[in-house]
N, C-alpha and C positions, 0 to 999 in steps of 0.2 A: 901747569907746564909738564910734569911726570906724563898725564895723564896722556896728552898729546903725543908724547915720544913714542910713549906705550901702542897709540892709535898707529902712527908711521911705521913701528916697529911689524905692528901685526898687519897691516895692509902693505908692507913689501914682503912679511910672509905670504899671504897668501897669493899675492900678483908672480911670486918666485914659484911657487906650487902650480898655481895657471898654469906657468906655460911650459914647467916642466910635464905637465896633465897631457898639455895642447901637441905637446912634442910626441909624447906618449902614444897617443891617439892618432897621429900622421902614421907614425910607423905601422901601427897595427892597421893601417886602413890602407896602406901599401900591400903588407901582406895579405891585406884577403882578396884585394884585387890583385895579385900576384898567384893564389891560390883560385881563386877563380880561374883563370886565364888557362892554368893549369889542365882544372879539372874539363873544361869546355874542349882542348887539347888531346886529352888523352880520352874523352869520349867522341871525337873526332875519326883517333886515331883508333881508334876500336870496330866503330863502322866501317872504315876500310880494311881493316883485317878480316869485317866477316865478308862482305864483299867480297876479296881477293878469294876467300874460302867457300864461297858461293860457285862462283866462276871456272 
């Protein structure tokens, strides 16, 4: 019976760790597509600065 609790005790740890991992991982995966977005953006916005400077 111990044994058991023991078992439930450490598989809601780690199911608790998952999805705070899973959470973790959303956000960072936000950010790089946010930082992408960025960089695609301001290399964008670069070409047309040398253009205008061309001109």
């Amino acid at each position: 019976m111990t044994q058991e609790k023991t078992d439930k005790n450490v598989l809601k740890q780690l199911r608790s760790e998952n999805k705070k991992l899973k959470k973790e991982l959303n956000r960072k995966e936000k950010v790089l597509a946010e930082t992408a977005a960025l960089l695609v953006l301001r290399k964008k916005l670069d070409a047309l600065w040398e253009e205008n400077e061309d001109a």
